[in-house]
Every structure is written in C-alpha cells, then in structure tokens.
N, C-alpha and C positions, 0 to 999 in steps of 0.2 A: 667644709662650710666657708661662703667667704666672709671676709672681714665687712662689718657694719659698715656704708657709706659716710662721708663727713656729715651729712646732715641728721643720718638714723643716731649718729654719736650726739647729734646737740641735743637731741630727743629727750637720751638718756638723762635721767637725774643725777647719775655722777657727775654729770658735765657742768650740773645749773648754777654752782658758783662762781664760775667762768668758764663761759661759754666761747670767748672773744678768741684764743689761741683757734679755735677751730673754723673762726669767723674768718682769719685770715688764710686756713684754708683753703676754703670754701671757694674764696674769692677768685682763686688761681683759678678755676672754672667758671664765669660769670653766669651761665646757665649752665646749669646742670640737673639734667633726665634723672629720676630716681626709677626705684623697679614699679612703681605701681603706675608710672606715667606720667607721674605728676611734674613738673619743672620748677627749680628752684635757683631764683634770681639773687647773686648776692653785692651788686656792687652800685653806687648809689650812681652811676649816670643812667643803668641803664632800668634801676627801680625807678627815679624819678620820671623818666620818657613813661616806663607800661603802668604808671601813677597815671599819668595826663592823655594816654591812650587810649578811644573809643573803642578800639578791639579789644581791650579787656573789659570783660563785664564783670560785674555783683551778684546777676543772677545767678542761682547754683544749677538751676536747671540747665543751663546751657552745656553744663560739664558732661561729659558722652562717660566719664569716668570716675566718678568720685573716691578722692585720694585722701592723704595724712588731714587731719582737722576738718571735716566737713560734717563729721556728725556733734555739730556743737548746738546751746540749746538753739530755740524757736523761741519768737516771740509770740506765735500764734499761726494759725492759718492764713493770716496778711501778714507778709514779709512787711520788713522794716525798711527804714530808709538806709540802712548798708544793707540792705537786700536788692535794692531796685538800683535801674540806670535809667538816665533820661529816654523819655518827659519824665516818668511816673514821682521819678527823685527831684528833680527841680523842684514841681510843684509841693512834695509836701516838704522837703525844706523849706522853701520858701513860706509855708504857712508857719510851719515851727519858729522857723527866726524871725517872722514879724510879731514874736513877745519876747525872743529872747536878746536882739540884738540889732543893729542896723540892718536896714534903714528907719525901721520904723519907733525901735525899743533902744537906741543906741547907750542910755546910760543905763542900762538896767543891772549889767555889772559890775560897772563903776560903784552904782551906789550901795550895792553891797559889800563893799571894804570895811564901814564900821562894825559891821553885824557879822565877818570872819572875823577883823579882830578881836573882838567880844569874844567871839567861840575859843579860839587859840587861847587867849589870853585863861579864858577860865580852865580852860586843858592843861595849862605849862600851871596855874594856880597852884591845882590838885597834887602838883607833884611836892609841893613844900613841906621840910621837913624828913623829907625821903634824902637817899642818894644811889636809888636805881628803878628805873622805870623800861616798859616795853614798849619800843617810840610806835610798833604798829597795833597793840591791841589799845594803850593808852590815850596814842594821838590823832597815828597816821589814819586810822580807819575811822574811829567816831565823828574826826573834824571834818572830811568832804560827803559824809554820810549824812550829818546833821544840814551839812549847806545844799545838799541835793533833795535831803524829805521838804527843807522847808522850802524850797525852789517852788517845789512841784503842790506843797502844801498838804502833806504829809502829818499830822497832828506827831508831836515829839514825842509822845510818850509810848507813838508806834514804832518810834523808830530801831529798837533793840532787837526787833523780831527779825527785821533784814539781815543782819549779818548772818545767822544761819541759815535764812532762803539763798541768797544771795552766792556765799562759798558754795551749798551744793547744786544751785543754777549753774555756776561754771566749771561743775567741774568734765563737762563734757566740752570744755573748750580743749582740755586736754587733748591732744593727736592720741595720748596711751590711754585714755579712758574707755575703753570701748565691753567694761564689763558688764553684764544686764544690772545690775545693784548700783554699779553709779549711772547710768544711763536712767533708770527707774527715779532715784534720787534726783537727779536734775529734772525730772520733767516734773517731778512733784514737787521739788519748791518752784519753779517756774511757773505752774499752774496754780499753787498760794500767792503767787505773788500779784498775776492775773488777775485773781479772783478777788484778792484786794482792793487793787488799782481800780477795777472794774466799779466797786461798789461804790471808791472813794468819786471817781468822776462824775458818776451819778447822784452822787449826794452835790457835786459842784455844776454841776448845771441847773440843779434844783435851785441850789443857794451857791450863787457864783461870792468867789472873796475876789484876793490879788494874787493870787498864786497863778504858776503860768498853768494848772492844769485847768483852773476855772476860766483862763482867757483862751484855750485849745477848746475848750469842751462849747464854749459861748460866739466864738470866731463868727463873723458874719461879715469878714472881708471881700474883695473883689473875685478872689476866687473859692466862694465857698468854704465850710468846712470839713474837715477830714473825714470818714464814716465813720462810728464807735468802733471799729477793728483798727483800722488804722491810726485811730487816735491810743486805743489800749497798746497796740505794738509800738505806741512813739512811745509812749508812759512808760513799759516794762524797758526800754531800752534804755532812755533817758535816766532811768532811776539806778539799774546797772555802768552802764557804762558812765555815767556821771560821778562816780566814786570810785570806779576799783582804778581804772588808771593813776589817778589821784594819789590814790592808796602807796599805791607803786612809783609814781613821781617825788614824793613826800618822804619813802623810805628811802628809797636809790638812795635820792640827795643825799641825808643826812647821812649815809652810810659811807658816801663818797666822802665826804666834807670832814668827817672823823677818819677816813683813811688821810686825808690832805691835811694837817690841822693847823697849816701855815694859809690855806685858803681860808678854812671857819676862820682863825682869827684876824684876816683880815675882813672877811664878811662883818664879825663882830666891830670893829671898828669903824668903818665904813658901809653903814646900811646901804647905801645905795650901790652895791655893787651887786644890790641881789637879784637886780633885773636879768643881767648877763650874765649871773652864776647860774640864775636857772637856764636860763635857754644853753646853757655848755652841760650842763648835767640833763639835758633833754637829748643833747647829742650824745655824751660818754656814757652814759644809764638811761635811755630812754623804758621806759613804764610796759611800751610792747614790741616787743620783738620783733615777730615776724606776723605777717597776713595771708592766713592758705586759702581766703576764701573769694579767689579770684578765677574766672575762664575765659579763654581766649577763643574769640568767637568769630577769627577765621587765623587762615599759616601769617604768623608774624615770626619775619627775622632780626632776631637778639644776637650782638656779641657773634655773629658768625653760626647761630645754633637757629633752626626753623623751629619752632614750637606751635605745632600743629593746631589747627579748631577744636574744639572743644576740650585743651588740656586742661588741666587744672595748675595753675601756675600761684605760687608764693614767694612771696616780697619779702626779706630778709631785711627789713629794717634797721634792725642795731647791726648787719654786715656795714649796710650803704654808709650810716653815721658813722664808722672808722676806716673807710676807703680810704688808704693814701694818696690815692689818685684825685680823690674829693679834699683833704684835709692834711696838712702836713704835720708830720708827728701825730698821728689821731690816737696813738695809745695813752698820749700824756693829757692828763685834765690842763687846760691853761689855767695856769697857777696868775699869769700877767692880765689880765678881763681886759685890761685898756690898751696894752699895749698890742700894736696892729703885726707889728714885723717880727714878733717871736713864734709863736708857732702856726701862725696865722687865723687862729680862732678866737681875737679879740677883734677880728671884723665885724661884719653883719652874720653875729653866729645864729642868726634864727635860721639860717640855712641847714635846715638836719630833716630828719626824716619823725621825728618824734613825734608830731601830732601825724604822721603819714603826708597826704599829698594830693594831689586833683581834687575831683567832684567830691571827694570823701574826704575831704582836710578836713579834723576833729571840728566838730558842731562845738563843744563845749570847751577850745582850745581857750578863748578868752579869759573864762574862769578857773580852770585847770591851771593858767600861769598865774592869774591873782594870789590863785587859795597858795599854791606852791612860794610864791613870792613871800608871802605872809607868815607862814609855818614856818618855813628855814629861817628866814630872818628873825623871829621872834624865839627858834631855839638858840640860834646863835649867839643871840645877845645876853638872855636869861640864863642860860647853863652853863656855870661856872664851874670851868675843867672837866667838860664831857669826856666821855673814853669808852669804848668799845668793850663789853662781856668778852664777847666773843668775836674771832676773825679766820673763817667768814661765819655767817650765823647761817640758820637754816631758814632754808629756800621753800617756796612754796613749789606745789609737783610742778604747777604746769608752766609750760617753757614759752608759750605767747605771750600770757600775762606777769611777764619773769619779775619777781621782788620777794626780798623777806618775807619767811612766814611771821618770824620773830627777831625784834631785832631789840638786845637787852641794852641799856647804856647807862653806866655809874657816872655820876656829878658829885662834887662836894656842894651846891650851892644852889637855890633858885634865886634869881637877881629878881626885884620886886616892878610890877608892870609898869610901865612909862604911862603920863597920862594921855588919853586919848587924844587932845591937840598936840603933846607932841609929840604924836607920831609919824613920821612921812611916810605918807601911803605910797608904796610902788606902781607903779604906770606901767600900761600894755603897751609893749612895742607894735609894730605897724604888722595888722593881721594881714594875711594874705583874703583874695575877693570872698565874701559872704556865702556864698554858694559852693562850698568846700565841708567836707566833713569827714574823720576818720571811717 
C-alpha cells in the first residue's frame, strides 16, 4: 500500500497540532497533483498570483472533478458570495458593503469599539475569583458570536442556540466528513438556521431597526436589492463565517502569546503593540488554513506544473504565511514588532495570506482585526500570570478551520477593568480595496 501523500498526512488529526513540519514539505513541490486530481498550491508567490487570477473561479460547477472539501455546507439554492465570480460577486458585494463599510458605511466599525469593549470587558469580568477558565468556550466563542447576532440584529437571548447550529453546520467543511450522519447533521443545522434568519428578516423589513440585516432587507440603492435567496445566503454566511474565524484568530493568538510569554508581557506593557502582534499571529496562526474550493477554468502554468481546466485547485494558506522565500526566519513569531532588520516581519507585516486574497479578501477582515485587537489586549493586561493547562490542547477535527477545541488557562489574578476613557482603542491598519473578500 503506498505511504499517504504530504498533504493526505495534513488531513489527518494526528497531524492538527502542528501541521507546519509538513507545511515545509509540501512546499518543495509548489504544486502538487493529488490522486483524485485535485492540485494543491503551497507557496505564497504563487497562492497570492492564483488569489488575483481570473482563471480561477468560485464557482464549483466549473470543477469537471470534485475533490478533498467540496462537499461542505450550502447556504441554499443561491450560492453566496464566495460562490460566485464577477459580475454576479461584485454586485452583491458591493450591495453588502454599502452598510458595512466604505464607501458608504465607512465608520460603522469604528464605532463599534465601545460596545466590543463592553463585551470583553464583561467576559474577562466573569472570570474573577476563579483561576482557571476555557479561553474558547468562555471567551473566544461568545465574544465574536455576540458582536455578529448583534450586527445583524439577532435578539441576545437567541444567541446560545447558534453555537450548536453552527459547530454541526461545519462540520462538513471537514475534507474527512463524508459520513451520512454528519452530512444529515449539517444540513439540519444549516436548514435551522435558514429557517431562522428567514423569519428574522422578515420580521425586519416589516419593522426595519439599525441592524445591517434591516438595511439589506430595505436597500433601495442605485442598484437595487438583493432577492430574498440571496439576501438569506448573505445572512447564513455572514452569521457563520462572522465568528468561527474569529473564534480561531482569538484562540491561535492567545495560545501563541502564552507559548511566547516574553511577547504577552511586553504586549502587556505596551498596549499599542497589539496592532502588529495581531497581524504576525495572522501570519504564524492564521484562523484558516487552506481553500479547496477553487477551479481552474482553463490550462494554467504554476511553478513549471500545467493544472489543467476544470481542476480543482487549493490554496494552502498557512504554507504561503511561512514561505522562506516570502518571509525570513518565518518559523520564529517576531518577538521585535518594531524592529524592521531582525527577522524582517516588523515591516508592513499585513502582507500574509490570513484574511486570503483578490476578489475574496475577507468581507469582514476589518472587524475580525478590531474584535482580535481587543480580546488579546484586554487578556493581556488583566491576566495575571496566565499559563497554559495543557501543551498542546486539543484541536478541533477540521483542518481548514484549524484552532483549539479547548483551550484551558490558570491565572492567579483578574486585574480590575480600566475605565472606558482610558482606554486606547486600537486602529485598523490600511485595508486592502473594498471589493475583496475571503
């Protein structure tokens, strides 16, 4: 029998606590054919090119083949916006981000920094008196869950119900999911959740608030509105993928940062260093690994290899983020953030693959680096002598959406909350153009 491919091995769940040795495998073949046809890219010059390349498409249909992760869920009968490629994706971005962000909605994340802090702040609250909590069932998950139902306007007291729609919605993002009982399972929270959203948007076009689903649902901009299918597949999307990254940005971090704990306490002493600590823990831990749900829609030559029309081709994201050839020393977290000539990622390190790339640069990358900015800095500061249960802790199955399942951490001390003026709110570094989205 022959031995597993490097990539079949990342697959595996023994692999999920570090994955990285086999990342620099991998890399010695920048493409590389798997058996079922599929082609798997792992080095960032030549992920960021088939990022910003019009021969790769989103549609799945285009795939003459479908390979590893393609059966992950639906948002419905209308494909979503990482379903579609221009026109069909321009335009409904473009409708999406005329509430969520420039040009039209340009502070609308901004001003949501006292209403994270608020959240955080009562989160790390809860912990006092303790000295051991679960930074993902306690923190990392309720704090971008709670800022995503209320985005969308989500009443809070629905919000508990998601976490269990939600974990068995993805779990056919899994490439090894392919059993009928978790396939059955995801399409039955994902049809709850539908079925929810469905009734919540209609209650908000009856009775519009400020929530962005009431300005989707009411839209009577220059180019029309969305059609209720396509508005309920931005909703299920939005509501999903508006947290579990999140989830996984928020855990990484902190799990990095108690590996490093000469980086946490300088974080700790220097709040403002948490701008550039997140975007380097975007690149050493990015939230998603790889992208299998790409086809190549005529022969493009990569790296010396032709990857025929209609392959199915994945982006190996967290490879691209530690390519030597992208990043020098890229196994070491830069412990120096400002200083430029050590290992060279106190440059302009927003240069990573983390939120992905092109037409798909994460929709929701803006508030994803807020909320992150906020949480790490506010454990940092308040947790006195964190420490690590376990190293490493256990991994969630699936290898796209790679983070703690659980991640335990002893303190001797919660530090008591600074007051809101003085707080220095962290600032977004310079997004890449509008029309980008994971």
């Amino acid at each position: 029998m022959a031995a597993p491919s490097v990539f079949a091995q990342i697959l595996d769940y023994d692999n999920r606590a570090n994955p990285y040795p086999l990342y620099a495998e991998l890399r010695k073949t920048p493409v590389a054919r798997q058996e079922d046809g599929s082609y798997v890219v792992s080095t960032y010059r030549e992920i960021e090119a088939l990022l910003h390349d019009p021969r790769i498409s989103s549609d799945l249909s285009n795939l003459a083949h479908p390979g590893v992760g393609v059966s992950e869920y639906s948002e419905g009968s209308t494909p979503s916006i990482l379903r579609l490629d221009p026109p069909d994706h321009d335009r409904l971005r473009r409708l999406a981000m005329r509430h969520f962000g420039p040009p039209h909605t340009p502070g609308r994340v901004d001003a949501m920094a006292p209403d994270l802090l608020g959240i955080v702040t009562g989160l790390i609250d809860g912990f006092a008196g303790r000295n051991q909590v679960d930074i993902v069932d306690e923190f990392a998950f309720p704090f971008p869950v709670t800022v995503i139902c209320e985005l969308l306007g989500v009443p809070r007291e629905d919000v508990p119900r998601f976490h269990a729609w939600v974990e068995a919605g993805l779990e056919s993002l899994d490439p090894k999911a392919t059993s009928p009982e978790q396939q059955q399972r995801s399409a039955q929270a994902i049809a709850a959740i539908r079925q929810y959203l469905a009734e919540l948007i209609e209650a908000r076009r009856r009775a519009p608030g400020t929530d962005l689903l009431s300005a989707l649902a009411t839209d009577d901009g220059p180019e029309g509105r969305m059609t209720p299918e396509q508005l309920l597949s931005t909703a299920v999307l939005l509501l999903i993928a508006g947290h579990e990254t999140t989830v996984n940005l928020i855990t990484n971090g902190m799990l990095t940062l108690l590996r490093h704990p000469d980086v946490l306490e300088r974080l700790r002493r220097d709040p403002d260093l948490v701008i550039r600590t997140v975007e380097e823990l975007l690149r050493y831990e990015p939230p998603v690994h790889f992208v299998p749900w790409r086809a190549a829609l005529d022969d493009i030559e990569v790296a010396g290899t032709t990857i025929p029309a209609g392959a199915q081709v994945m982006l190996v994201l967290a490879s691209g983020n530690r390519d030597p050839d992208h990043v020098r020393e890229p196994e070491h977290l830069d412990r120096d953030l400002f200083d430029r000539d050590r290992f060279g990622l106190g440059r302009d390190n927003d240069q990573h693959l983390g939120f992905g790339g092109g037409i798909h640069y994460c929709f929701g990358a803006p508030l994803a680096r807020l909320e992150a900015q906020i949480a790490l800095g506010e454990l940092a500061r308040r947790l006195e002598h964190p420490r690590l249960v376990a190293d490493p802790p256990p991994y969630r199955p699936n290898p796209v959406l790679r983070g703690p399942l659980h991640l335990l951490v002893q303190f001797d001390h919660v530090a008591p909350a600074q007051p809101t003026t003085d707080t220095a709110r962290p600032h977004e570094p310079e997004e890449q153009p509008s029309l980008q989205e994971t």
